[in-house]
mmCIF file as Biopython writes it, N, C-alpha, C and O atoms, coordinates in Angstrom:
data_model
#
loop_
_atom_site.group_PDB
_atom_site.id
_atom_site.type_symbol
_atom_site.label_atom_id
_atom_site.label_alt_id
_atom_site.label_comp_id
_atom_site.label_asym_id
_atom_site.label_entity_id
_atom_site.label_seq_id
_atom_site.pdbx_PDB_ins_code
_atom_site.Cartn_x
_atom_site.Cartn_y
_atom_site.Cartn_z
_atom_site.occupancy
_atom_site.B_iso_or_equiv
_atom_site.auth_seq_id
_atom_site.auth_asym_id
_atom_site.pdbx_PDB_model_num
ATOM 1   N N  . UNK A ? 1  ? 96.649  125.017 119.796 1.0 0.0 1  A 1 
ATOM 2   C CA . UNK A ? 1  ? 95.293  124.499 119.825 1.0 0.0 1  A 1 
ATOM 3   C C  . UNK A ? 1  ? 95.077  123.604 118.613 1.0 0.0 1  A 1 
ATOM 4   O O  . UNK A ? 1  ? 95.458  123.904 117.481 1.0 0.0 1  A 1 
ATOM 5   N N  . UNK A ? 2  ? 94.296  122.235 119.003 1.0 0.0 2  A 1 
ATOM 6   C CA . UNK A ? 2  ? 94.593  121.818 118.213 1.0 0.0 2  A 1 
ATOM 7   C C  . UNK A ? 2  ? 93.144  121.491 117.848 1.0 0.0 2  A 1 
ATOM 8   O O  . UNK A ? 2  ? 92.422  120.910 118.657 1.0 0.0 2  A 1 
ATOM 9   N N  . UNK A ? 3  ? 92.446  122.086 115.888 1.0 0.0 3  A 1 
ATOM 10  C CA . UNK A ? 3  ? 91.115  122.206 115.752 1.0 0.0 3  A 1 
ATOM 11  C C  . UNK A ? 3  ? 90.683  120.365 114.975 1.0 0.0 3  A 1 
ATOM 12  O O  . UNK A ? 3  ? 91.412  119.662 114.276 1.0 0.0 3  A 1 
ATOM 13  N N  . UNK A ? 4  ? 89.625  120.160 115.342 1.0 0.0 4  A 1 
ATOM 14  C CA . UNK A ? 4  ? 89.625  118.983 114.978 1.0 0.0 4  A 1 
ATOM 15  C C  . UNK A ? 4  ? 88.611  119.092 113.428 1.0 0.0 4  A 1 
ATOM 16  O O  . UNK A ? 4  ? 87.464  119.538 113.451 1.0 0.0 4  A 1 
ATOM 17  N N  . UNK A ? 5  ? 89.417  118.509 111.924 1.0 0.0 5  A 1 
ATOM 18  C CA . UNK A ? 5  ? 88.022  119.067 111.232 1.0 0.0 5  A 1 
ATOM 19  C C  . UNK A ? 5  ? 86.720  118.400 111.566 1.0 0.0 5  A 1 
ATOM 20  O O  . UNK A ? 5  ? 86.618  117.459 112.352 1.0 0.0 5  A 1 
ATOM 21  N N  . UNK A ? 6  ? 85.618  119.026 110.832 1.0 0.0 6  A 1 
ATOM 22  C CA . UNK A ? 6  ? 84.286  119.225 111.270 1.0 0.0 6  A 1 
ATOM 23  C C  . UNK A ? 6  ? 83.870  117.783 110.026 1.0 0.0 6  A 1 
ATOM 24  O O  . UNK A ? 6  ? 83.299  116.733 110.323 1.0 0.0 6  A 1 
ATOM 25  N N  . UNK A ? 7  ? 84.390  118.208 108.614 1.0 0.0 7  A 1 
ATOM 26  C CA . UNK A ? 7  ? 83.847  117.374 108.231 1.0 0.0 7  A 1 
ATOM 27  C C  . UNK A ? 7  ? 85.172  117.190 106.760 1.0 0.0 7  A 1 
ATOM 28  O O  . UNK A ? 7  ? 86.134  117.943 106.607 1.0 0.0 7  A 1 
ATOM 29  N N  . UNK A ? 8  ? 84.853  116.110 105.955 1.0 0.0 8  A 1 
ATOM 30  C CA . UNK A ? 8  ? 85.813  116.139 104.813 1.0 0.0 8  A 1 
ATOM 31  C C  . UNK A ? 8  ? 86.219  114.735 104.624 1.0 0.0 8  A 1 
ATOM 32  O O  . UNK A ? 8  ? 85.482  113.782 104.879 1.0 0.0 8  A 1 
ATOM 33  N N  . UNK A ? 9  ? 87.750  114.620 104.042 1.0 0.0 9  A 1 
ATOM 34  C CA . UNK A ? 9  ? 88.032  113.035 103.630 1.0 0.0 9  A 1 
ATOM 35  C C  . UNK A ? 9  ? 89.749  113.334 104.394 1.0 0.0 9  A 1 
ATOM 36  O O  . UNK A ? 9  ? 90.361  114.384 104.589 1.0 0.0 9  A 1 
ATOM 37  N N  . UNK A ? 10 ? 90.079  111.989 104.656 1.0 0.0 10 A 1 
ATOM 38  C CA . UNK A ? 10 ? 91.502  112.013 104.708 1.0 0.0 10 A 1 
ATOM 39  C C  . UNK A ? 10 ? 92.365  112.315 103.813 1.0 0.0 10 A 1 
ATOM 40  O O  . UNK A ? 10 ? 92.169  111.599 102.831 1.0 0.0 10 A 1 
ATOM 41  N N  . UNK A ? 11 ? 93.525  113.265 103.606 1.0 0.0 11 A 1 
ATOM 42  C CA . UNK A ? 11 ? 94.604  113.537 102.675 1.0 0.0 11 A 1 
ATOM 43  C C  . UNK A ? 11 ? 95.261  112.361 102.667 1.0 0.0 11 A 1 
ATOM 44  O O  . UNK A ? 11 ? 94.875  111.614 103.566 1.0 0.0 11 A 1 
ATOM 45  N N  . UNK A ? 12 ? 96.137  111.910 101.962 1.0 0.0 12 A 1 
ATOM 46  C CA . UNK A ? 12 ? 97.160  110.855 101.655 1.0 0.0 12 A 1 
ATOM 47  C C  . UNK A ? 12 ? 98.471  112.240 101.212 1.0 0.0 12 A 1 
ATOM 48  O O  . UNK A ? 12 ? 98.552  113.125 100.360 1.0 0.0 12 A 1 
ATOM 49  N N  . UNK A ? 13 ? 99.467  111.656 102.564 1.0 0.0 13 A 1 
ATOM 50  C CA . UNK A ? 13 ? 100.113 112.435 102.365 1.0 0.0 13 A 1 
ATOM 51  C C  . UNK A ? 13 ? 101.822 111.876 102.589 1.0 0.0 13 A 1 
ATOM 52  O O  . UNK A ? 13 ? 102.150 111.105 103.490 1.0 0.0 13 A 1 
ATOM 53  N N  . UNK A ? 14 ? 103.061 112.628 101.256 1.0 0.0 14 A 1 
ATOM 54  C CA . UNK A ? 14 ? 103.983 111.940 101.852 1.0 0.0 14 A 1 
ATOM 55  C C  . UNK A ? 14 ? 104.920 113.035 102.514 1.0 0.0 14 A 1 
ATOM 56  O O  . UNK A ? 14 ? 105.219 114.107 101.989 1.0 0.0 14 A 1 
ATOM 57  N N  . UNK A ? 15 ? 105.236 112.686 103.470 1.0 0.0 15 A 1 
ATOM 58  C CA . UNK A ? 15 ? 106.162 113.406 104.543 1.0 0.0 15 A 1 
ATOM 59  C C  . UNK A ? 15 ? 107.514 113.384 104.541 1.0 0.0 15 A 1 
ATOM 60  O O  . UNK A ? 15 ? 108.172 112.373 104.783 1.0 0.0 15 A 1 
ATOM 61  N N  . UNK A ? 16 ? 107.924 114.351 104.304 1.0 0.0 16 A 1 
ATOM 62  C CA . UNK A ? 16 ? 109.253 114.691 103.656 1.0 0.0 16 A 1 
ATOM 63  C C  . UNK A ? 16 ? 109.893 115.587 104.960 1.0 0.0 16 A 1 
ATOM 64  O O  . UNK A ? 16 ? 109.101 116.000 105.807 1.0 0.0 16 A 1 
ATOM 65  N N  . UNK A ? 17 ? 111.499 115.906 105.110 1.0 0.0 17 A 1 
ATOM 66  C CA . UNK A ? 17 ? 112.030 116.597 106.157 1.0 0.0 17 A 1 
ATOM 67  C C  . UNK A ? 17 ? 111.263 118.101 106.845 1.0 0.0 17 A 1 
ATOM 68  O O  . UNK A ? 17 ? 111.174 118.403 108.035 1.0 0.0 17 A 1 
ATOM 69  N N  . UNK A ? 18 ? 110.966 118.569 106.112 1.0 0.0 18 A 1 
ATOM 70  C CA . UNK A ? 18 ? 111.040 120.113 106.894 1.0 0.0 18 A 1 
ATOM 71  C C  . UNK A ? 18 ? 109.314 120.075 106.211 1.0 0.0 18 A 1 
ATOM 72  O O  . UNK A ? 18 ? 108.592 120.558 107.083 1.0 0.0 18 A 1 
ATOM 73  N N  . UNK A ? 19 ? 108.698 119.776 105.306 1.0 0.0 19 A 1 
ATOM 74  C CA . UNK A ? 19 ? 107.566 119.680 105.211 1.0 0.0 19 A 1 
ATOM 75  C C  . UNK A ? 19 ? 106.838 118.173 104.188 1.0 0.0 19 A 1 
ATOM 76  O O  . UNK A ? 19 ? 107.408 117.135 103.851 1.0 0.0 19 A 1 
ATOM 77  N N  . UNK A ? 20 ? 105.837 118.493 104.008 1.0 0.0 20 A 1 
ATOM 78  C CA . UNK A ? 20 ? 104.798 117.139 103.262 1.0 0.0 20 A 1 
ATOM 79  C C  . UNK A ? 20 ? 104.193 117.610 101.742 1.0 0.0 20 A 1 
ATOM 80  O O  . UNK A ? 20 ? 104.429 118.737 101.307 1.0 0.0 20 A 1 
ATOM 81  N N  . UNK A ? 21 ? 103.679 116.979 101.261 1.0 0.0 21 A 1 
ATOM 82  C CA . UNK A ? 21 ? 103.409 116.349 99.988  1.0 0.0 21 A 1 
ATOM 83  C C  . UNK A ? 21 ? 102.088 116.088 99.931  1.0 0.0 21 A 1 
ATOM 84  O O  . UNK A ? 21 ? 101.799 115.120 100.634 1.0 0.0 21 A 1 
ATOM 85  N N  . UNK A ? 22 ? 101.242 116.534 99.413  1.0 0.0 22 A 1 
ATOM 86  C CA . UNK A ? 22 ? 100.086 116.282 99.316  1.0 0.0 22 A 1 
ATOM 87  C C  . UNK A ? 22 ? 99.794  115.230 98.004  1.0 0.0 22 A 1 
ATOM 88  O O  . UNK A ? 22 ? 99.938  115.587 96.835  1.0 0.0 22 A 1 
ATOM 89  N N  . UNK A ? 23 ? 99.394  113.982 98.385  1.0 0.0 23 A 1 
ATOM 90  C CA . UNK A ? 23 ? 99.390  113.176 97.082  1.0 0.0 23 A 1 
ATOM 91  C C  . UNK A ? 23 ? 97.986  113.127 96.656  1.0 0.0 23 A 1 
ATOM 92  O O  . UNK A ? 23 ? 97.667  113.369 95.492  1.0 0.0 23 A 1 
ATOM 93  N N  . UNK A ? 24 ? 97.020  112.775 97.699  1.0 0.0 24 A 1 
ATOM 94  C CA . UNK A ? 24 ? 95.482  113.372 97.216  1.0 0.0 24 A 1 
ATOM 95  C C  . UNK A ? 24 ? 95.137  114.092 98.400  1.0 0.0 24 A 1 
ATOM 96  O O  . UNK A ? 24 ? 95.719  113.996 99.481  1.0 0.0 24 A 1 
ATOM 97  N N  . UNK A ? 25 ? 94.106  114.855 98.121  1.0 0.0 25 A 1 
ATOM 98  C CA . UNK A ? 25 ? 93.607  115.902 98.627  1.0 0.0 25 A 1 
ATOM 99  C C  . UNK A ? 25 ? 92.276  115.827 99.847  1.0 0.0 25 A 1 
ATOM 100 O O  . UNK A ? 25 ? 91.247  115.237 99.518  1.0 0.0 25 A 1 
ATOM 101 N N  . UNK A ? 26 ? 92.338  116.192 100.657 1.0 0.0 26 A 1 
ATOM 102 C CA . UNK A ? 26 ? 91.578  116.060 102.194 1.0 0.0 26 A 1 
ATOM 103 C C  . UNK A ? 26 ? 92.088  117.276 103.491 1.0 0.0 26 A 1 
ATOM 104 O O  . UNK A ? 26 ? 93.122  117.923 103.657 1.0 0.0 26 A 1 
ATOM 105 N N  . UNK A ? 27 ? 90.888  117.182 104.190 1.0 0.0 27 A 1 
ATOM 106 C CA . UNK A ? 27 ? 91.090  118.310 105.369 1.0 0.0 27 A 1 
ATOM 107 C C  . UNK A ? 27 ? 91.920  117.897 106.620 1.0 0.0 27 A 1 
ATOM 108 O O  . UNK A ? 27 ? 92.344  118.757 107.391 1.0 0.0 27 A 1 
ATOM 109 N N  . UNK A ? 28 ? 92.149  116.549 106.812 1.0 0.0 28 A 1 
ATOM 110 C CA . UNK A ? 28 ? 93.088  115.851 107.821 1.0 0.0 28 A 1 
ATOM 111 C C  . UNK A ? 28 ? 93.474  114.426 107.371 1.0 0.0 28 A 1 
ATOM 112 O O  . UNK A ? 28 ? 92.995  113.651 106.543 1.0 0.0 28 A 1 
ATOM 113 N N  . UNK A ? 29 ? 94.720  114.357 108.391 1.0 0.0 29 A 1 
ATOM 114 C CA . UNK A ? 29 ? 94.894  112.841 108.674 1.0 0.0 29 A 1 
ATOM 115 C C  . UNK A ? 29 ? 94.871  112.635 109.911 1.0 0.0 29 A 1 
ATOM 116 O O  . UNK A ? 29 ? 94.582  113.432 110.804 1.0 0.0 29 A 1 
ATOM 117 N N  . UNK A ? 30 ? 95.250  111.294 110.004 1.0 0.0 30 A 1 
ATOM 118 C CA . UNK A ? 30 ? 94.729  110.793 110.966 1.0 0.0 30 A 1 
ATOM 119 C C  . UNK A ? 30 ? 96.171  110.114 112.086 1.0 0.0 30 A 1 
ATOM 120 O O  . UNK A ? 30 ? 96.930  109.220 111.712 1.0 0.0 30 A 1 
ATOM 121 N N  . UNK A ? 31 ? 96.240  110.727 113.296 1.0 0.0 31 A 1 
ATOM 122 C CA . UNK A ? 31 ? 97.331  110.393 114.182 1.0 0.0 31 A 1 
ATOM 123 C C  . UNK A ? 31 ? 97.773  108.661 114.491 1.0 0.0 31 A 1 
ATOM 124 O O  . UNK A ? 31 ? 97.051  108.032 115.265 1.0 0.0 31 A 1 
ATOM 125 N N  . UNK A ? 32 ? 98.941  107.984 113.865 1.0 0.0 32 A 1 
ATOM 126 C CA . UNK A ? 32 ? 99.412  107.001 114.087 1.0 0.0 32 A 1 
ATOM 127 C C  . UNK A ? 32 ? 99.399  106.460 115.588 1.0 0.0 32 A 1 
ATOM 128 O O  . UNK A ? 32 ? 99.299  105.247 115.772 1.0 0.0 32 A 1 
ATOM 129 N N  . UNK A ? 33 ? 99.511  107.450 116.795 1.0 0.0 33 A 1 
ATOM 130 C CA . UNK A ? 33 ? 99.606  106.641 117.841 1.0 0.0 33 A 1 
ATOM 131 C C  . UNK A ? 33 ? 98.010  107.143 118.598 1.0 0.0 33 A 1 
ATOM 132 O O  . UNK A ? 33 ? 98.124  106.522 119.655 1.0 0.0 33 A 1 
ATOM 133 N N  . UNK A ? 34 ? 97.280  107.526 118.654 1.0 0.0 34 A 1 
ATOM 134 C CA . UNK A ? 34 ? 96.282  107.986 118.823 1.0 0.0 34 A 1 
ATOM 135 C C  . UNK A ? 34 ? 94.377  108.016 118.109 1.0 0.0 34 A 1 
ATOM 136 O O  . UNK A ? 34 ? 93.370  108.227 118.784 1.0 0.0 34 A 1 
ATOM 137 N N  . UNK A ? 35 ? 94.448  107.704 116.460 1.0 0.0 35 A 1 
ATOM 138 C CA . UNK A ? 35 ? 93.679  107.813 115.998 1.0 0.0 35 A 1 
ATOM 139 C C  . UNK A ? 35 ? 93.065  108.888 115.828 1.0 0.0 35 A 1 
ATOM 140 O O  . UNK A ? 35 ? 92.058  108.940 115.121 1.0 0.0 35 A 1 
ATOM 141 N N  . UNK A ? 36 ? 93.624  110.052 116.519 1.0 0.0 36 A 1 
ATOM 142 C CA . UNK A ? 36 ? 92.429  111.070 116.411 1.0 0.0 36 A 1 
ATOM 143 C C  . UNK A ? 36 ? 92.695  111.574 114.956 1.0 0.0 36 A 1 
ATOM 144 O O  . UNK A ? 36 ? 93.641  111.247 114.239 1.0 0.0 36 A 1 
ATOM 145 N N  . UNK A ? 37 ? 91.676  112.433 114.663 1.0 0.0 37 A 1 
ATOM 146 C CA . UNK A ? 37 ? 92.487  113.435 113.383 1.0 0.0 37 A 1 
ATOM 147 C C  . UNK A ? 37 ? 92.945  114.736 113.303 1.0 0.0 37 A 1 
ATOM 148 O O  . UNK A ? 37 ? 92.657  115.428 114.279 1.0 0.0 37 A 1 
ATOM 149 N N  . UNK A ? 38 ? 93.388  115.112 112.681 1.0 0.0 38 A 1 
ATOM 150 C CA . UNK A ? 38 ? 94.608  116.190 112.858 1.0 0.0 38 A 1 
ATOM 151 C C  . UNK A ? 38 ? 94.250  117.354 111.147 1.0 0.0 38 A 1 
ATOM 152 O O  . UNK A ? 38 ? 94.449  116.832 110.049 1.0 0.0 38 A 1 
ATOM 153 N N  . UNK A ? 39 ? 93.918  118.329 111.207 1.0 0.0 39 A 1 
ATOM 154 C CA . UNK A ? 39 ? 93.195  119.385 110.356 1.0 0.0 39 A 1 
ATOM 155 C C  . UNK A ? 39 ? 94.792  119.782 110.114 1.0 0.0 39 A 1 
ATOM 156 O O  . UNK A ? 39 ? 95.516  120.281 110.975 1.0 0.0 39 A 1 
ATOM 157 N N  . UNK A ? 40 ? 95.220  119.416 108.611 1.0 0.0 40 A 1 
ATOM 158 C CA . UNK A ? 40 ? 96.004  119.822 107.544 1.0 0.0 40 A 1 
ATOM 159 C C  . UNK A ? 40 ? 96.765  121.352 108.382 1.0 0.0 40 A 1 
ATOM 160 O O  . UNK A ? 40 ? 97.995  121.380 108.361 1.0 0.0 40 A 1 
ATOM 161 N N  . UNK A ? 41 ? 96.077  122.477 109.034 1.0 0.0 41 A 1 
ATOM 162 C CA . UNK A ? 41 ? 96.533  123.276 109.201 1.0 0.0 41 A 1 
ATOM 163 C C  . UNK A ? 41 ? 96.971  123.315 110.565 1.0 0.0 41 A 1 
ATOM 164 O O  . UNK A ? 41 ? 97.339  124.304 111.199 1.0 0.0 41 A 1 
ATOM 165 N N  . UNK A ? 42 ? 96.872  121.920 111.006 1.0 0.0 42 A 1 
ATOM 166 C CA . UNK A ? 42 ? 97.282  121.956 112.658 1.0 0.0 42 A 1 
ATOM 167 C C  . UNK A ? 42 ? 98.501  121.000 112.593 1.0 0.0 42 A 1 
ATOM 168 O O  . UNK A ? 42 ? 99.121  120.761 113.629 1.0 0.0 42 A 1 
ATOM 169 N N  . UNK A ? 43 ? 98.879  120.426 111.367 1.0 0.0 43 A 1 
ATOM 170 C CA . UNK A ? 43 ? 99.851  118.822 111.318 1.0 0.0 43 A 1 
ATOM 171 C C  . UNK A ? 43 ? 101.781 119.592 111.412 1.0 0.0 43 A 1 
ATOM 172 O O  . UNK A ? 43 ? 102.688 120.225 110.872 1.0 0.0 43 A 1 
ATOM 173 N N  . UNK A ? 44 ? 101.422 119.058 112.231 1.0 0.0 44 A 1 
ATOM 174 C CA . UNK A ? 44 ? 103.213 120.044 113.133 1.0 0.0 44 A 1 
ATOM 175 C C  . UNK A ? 44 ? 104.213 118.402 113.230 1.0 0.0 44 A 1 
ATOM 176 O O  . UNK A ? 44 ? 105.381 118.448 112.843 1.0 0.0 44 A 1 
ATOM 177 N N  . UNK A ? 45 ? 103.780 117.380 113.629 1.0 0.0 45 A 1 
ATOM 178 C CA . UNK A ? 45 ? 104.736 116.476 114.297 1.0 0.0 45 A 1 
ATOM 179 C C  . UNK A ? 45 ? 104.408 115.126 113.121 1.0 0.0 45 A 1 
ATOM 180 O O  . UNK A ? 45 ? 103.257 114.846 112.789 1.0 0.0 45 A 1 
ATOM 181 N N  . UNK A ? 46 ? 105.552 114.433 112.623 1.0 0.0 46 A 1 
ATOM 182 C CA . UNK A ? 46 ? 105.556 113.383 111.453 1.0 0.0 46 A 1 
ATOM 183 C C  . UNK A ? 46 ? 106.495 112.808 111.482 1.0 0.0 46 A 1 
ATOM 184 O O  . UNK A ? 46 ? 107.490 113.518 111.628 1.0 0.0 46 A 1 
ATOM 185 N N  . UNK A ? 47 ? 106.790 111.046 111.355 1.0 0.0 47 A 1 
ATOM 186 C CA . UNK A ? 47 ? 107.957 110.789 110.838 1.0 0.0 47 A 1 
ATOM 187 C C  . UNK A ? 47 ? 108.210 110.369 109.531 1.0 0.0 47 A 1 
ATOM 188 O O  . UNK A ? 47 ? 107.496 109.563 108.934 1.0 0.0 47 A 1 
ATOM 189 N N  . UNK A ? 48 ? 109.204 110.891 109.076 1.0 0.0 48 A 1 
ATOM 190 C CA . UNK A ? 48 ? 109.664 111.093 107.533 1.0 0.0 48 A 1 
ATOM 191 C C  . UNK A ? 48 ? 109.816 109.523 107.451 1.0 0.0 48 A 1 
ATOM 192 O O  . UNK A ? 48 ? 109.265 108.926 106.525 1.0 0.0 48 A 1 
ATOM 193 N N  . UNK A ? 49 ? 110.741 108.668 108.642 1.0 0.0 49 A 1 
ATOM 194 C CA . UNK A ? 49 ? 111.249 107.364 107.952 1.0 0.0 49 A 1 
ATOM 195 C C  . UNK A ? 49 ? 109.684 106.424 107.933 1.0 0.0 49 A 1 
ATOM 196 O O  . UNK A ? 49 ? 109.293 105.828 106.930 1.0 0.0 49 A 1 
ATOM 197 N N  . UNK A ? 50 ? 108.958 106.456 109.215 1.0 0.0 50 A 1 
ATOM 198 C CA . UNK A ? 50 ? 107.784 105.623 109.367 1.0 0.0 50 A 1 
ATOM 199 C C  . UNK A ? 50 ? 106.572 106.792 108.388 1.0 0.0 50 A 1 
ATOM 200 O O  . UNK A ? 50 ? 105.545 106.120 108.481 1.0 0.0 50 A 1 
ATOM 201 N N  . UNK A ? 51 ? 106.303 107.641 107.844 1.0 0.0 51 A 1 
ATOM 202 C CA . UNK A ? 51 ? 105.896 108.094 106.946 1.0 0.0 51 A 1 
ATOM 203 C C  . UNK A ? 51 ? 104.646 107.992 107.988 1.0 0.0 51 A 1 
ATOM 204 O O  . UNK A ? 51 ? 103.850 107.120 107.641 1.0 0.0 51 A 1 
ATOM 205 N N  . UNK A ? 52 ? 104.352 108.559 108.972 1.0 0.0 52 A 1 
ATOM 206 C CA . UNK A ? 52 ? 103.413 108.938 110.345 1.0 0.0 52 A 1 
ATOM 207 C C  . UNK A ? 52 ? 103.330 109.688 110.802 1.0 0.0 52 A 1 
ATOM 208 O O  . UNK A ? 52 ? 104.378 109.982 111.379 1.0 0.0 52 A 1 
ATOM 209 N N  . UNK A ? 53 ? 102.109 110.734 111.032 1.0 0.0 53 A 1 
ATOM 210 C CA . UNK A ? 53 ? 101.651 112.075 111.416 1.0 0.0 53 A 1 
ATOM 211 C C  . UNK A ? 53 ? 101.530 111.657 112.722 1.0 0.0 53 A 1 
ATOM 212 O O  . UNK A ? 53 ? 101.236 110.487 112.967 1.0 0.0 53 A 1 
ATOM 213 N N  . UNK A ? 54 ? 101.766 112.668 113.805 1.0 0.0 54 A 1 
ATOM 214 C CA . UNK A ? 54 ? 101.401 112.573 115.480 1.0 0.0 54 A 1 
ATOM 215 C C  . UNK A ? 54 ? 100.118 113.963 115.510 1.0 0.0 54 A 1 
ATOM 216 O O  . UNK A ? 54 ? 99.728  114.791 114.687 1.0 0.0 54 A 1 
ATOM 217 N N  . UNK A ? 55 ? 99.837  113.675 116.728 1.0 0.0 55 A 1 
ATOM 218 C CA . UNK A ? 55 ? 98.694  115.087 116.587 1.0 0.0 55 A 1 
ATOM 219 C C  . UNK A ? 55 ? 99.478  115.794 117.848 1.0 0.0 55 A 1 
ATOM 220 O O  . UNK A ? 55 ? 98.935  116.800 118.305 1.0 0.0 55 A 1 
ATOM 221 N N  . UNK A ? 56 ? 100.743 115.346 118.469 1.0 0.0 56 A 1 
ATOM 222 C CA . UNK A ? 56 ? 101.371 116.159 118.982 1.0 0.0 56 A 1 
ATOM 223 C C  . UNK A ? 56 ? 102.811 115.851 119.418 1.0 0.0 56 A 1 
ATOM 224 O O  . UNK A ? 56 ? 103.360 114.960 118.771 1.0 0.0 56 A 1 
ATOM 225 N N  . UNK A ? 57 ? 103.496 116.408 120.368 1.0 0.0 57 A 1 
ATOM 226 C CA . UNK A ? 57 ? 104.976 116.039 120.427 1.0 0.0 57 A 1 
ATOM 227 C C  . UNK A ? 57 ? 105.139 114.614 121.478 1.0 0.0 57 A 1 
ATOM 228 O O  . UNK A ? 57 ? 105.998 113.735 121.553 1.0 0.0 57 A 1 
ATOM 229 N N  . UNK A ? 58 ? 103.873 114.884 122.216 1.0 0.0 58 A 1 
ATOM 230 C CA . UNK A ? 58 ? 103.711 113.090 123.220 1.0 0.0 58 A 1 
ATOM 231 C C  . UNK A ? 58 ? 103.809 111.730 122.457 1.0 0.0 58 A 1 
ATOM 232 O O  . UNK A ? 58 ? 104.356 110.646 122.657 1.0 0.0 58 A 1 
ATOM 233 N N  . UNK A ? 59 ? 102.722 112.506 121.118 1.0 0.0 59 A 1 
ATOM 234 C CA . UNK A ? 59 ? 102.545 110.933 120.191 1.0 0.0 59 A 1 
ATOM 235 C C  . UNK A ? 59 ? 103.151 110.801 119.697 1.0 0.0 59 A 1 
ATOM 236 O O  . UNK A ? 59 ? 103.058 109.614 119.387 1.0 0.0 59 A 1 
ATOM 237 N N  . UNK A ? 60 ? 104.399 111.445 118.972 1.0 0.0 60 A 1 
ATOM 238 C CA . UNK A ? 60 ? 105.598 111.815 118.336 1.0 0.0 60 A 1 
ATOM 239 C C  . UNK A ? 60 ? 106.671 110.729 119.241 1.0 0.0 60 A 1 
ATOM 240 O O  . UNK A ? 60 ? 107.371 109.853 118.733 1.0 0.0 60 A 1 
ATOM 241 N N  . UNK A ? 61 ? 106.562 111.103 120.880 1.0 0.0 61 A 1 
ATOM 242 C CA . UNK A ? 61 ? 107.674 110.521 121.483 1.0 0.0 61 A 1 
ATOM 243 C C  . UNK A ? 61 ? 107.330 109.128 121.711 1.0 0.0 61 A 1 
ATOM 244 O O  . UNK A ? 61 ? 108.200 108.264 121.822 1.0 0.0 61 A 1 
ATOM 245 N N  . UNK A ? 62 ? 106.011 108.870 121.787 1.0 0.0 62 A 1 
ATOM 246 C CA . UNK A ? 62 ? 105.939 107.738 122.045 1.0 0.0 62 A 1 
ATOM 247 C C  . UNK A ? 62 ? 105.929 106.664 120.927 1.0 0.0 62 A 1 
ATOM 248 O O  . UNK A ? 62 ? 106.237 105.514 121.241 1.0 0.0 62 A 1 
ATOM 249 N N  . UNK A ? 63 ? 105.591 106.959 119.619 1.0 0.0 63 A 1 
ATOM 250 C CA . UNK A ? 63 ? 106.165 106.418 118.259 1.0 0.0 63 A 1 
ATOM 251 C C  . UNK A ? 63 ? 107.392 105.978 118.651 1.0 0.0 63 A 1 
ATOM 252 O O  . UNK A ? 63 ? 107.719 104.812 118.874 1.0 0.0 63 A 1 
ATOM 253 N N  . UNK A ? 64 ? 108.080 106.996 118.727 1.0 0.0 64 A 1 
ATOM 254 C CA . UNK A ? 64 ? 109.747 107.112 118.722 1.0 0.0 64 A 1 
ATOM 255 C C  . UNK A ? 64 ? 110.143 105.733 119.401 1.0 0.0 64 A 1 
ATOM 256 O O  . UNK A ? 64 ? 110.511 104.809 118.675 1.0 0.0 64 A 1 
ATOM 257 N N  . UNK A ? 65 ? 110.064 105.548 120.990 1.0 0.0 65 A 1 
ATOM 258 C CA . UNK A ? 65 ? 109.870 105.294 122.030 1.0 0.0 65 A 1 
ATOM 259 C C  . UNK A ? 65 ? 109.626 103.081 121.371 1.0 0.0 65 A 1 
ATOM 260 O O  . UNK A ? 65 ? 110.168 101.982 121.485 1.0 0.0 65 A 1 
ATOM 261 N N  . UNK A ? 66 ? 108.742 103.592 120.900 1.0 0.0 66 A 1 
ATOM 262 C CA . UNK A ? 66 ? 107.956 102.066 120.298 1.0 0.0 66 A 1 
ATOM 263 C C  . UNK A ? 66 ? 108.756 101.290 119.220 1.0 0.0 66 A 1 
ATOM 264 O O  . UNK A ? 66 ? 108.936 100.080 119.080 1.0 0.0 66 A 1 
ATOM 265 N N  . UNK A ? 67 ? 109.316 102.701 118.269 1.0 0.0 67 A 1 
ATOM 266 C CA . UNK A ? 67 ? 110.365 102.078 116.799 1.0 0.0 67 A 1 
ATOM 267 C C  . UNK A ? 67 ? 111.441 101.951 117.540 1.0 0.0 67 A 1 
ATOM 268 O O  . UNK A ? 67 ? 112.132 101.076 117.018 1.0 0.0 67 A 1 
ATOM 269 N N  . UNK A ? 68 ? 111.994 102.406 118.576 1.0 0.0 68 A 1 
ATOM 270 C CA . UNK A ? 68 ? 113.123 101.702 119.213 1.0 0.0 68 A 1 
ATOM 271 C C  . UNK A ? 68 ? 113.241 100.472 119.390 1.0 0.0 68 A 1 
ATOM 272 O O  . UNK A ? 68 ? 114.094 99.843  118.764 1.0 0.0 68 A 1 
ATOM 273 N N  . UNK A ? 69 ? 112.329 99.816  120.366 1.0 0.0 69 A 1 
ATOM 274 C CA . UNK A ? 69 ? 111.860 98.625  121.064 1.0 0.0 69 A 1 
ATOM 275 C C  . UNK A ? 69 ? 112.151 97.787  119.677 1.0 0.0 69 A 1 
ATOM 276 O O  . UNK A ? 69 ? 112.908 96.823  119.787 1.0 0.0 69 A 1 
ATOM 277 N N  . UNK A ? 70 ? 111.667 98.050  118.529 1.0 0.0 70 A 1 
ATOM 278 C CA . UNK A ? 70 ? 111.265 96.982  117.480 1.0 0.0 70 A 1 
ATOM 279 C C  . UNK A ? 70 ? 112.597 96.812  116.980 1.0 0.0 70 A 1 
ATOM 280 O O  . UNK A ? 70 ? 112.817 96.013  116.070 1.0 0.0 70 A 1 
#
């Protein structure tokens, strides 16, 4: 389930293999292929090389999917 926060600022965050980096501090970011936002305790799917949060494994594939093409 994925909770959407209620209220707060975006984290700036850097995304590293197995987890992330909090460089400043916020309750979400915000999904690269989607826009929605994504609550710090829900952020499961990222790419380390494009340094991009998904809000799930669809937006994840379809990133993927897109950095191919390019």
């Amino acid at each position: 389930m994925i909770t959407l926060p209620s209220s707060g600022k975006e984290a700036k965050i850097r995304y590293l293999d197995a987890d992330y980096q909090i460089l400043s501090g916020g309750t979400f970011v915000t999904c690269a292929v989607t826009g929605r936002p994504i609550a710090l305790e829900d952020l499961k799917y990222w790419s380390v090389a494009r340094q991009e949060p998904y809000v799930d494994a669809a937006a994840s594939y379809e990133a993927e999917k897109k950095a191919m093409k390019a």
